[in-house]
C-alpha positions in Angstrom: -22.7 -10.1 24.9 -23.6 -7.1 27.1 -25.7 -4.8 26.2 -23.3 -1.8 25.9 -21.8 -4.4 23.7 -25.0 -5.0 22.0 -25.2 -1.8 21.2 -21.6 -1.0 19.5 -21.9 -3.8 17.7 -25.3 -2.7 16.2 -24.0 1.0 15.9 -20.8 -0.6 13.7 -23.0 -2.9 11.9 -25.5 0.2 10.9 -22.2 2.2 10.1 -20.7 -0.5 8.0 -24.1 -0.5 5.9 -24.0 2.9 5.7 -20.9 2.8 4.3 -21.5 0.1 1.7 -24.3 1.6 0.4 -23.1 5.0 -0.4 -21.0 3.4 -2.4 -23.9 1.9 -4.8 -26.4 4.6 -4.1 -24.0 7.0 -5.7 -22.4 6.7 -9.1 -18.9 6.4 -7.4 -18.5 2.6 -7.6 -20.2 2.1 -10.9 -17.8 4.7 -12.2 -14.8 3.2 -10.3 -15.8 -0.3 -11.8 -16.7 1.0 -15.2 -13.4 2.4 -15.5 -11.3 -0.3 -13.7 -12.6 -2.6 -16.2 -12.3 -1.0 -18.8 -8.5 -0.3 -18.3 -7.9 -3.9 -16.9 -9.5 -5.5 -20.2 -7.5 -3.1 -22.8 -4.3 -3.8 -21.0 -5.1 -7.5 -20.5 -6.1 -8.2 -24.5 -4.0 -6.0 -25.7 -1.0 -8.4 -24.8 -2.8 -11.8 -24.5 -3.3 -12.2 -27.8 0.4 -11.1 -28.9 1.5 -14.1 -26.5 -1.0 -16.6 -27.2 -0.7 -18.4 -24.4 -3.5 -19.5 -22.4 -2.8 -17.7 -18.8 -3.6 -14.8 -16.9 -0.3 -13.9 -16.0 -0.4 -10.5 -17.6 -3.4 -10.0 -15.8 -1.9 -10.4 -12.6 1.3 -8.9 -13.1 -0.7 -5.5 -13.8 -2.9 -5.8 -10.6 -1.2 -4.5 -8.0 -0.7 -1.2 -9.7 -4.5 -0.9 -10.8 -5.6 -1.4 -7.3 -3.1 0.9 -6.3 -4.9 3.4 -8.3 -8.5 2.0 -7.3 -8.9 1.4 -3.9 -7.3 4.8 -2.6 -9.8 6.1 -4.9 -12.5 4.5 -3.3 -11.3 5.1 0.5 -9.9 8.9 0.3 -13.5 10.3 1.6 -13.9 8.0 4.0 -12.7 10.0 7.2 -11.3 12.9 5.5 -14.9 14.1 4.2 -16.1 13.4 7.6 -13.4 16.1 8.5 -14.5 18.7 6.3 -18.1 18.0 6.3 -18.3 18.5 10.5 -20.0 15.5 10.8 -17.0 13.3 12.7 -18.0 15.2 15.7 -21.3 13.7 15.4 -20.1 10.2 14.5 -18.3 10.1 17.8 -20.6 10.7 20.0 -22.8 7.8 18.8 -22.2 4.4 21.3 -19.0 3.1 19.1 -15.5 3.3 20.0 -13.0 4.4 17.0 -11.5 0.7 16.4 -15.3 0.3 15.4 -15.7 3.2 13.6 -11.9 2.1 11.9 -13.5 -1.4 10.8 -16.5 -0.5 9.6 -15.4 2.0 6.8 -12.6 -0.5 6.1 -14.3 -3.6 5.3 -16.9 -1.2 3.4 -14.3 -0.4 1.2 -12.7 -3.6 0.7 -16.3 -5.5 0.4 -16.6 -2.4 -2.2 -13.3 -3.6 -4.2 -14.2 -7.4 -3.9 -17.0 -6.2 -5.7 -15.7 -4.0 -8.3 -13.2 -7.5 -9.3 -16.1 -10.0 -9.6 -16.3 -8.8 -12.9 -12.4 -9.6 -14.0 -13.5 -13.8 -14.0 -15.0 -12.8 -17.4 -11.2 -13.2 -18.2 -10.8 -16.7 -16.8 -14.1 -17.6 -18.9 -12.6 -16.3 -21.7 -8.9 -17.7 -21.5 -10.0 -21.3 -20.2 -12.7 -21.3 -23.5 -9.5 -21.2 -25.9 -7.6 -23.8 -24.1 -6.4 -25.8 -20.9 -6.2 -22.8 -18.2 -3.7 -23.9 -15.0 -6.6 -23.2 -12.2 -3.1 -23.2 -9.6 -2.0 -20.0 -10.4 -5.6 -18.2 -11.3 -7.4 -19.5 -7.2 -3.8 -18.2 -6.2 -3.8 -14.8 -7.7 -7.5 -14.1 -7.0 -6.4 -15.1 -3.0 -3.6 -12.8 -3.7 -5.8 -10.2 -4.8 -8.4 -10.5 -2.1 -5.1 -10.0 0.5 -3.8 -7.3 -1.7 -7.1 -5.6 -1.5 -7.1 -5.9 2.3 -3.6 -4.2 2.4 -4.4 -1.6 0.3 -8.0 -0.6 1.9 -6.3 -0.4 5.1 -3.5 2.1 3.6 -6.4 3.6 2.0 -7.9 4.0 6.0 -5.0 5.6 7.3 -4.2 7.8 4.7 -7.6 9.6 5.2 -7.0 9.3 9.1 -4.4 12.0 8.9 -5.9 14.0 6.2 -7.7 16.9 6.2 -9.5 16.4 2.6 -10.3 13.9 -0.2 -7.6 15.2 -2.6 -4.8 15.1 0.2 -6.1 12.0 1.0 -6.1 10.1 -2.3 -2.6 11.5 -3.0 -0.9 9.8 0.2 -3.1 6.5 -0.7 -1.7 6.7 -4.1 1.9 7.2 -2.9 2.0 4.8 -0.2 0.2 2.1 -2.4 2.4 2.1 -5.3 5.3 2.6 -3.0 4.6 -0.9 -1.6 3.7 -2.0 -4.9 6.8 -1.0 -6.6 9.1 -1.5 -4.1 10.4 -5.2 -5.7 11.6 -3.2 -8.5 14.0 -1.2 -7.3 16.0 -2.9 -5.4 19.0 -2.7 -7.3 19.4 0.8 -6.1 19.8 -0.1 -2.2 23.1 -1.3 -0.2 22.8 -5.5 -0.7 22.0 -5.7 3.2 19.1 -3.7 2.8 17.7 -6.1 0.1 16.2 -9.0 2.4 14.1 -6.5 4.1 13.1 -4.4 1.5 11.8 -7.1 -0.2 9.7 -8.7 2.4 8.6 -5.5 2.4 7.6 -5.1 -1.7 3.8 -5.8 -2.0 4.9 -6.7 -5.4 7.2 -9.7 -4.0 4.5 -11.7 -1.7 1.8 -11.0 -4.6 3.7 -12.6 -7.3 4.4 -15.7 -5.2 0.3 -16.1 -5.7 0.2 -15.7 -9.1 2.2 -18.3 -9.6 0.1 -20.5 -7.5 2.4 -20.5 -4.4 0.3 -20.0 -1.5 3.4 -19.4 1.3 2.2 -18.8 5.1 4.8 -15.9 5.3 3.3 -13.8 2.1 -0.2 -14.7 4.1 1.3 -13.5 7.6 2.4 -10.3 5.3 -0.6 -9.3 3.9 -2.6 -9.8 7.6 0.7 -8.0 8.9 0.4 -5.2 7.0 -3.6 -5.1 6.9 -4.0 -4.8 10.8 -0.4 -2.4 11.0 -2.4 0.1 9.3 -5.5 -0.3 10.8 -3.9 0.4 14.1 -2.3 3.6 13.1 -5.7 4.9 11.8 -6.4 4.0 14.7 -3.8 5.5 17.1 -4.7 8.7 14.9 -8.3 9.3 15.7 -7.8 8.3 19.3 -4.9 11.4 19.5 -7.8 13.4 18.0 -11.0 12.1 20.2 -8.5 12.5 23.5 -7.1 16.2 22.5 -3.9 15.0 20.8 -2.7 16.8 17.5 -5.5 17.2 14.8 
């Protein structure tokens, strides 16, 4: 490794801490948790019990739309307060390039989110104490979920990319998020040669293949699909900005 290499690596590496730690130095991700938790356990025993049925399936199927909600959550300041705080001019003069810059808030924010489900295996405890728990479909949906979270950190990314503020920011995370994630459901409404593509396309589709316990390459060439795809417009955004293209 060069030494000009040396040093964007350590200039990511610091930034990625950076990152990371404002998220736990702040109340942000105890809040986020707190409240993800809370939600995900009302909705969770508020049906499990009515089924009886040793499984997390209701779990999972409810997921993808509370880490629809989350992560945007987590990621909209991520650029976008850069933006109106005046400080991105700063960040890019320090000896990164912007695909480091792009990788270091992302995996911040999905470490952040790996984090903030940790405490969601108090279900599996729970379930597997009452009865025989499938472990198939539970190591398949938390893969699912670590994917999903990829995906949806990256949308996070780009949405702040081409923002201008947190709110703005969090609102296209949000919409593109649970456009993904809803996608699977209405597909009754398009022309029936549309429907192959739109459901490759439906988050919703590839993550309930894991929850089942179906770990398929193509729902894994997805998720990476999708996770660098955004990366690399957030990408193609802040170099148009850093070279003088539209802001």
């Amino acid at each position: 490794m060069n030494p000009k290499a040396s040093d964007r690596f350590r200039a990511g590496w610091a930034l990625f801490r950076k990152e990371l730690s404002s998220y736990f130095q702040t109340p942000v991700a105890y809040i986020a948790g707190a409240i993800f938790l809370g939600v995900t356990a009302s909705l969770f025993f508020s049906v499990f019990f009515l089924f009886d049925r040793v499984e997390l399936r209701q779990f999972f199927n409810t997921l993808p739309l509370l880490l629809a909600i989350l992560i945007p959550a987590l990621s909209m300041r991520l650029i976008a307060e850069e933006r109106r705080r005046g400080t991105w001019e700063i960040l890019t003069t320090l000896p990164v390039r912007n695909i480091e810059i792009v990788l270091a808030k992302f995996f911040a924010v999905w470490v952040t989110g790996l984090f903030l489900l940790l405490p969601t295996l108090f279900f599996v405890f729970t379930v597997s104490s009452m009865g025989s728990l499938d472990p198939g479909p539970v190591a398949g949906g938390y893969v699912g979920a670590v994917l999903l979270s990829a995906v949806y950190s990256a949308i996070g990314i780009f949405a702040s990319s081409v923002s201008r503020n947190e709110t703005t920011a969090l609102i296209a995370g949000l919409v593109l998020c649970l456009l993904f994630a809803l996608l699977n459901s209405f597909l009754v409404l398009f022309p029936a040669p549309l429907v192959p593509l739109l459901e490759y396309l439906s988050i919703g589709y590839h993550f309930a293949n894991f929850s089942q316990g179906i770990v398929d390459s193509r729902s894994i060439v997805y998720f990476l699909s999708m996770t660098a795809g955004f990366l690399m417009f957030s990408l193609y955004r802040l170099n148009l900005n850093r070279f003088g293209g539209a802001q």
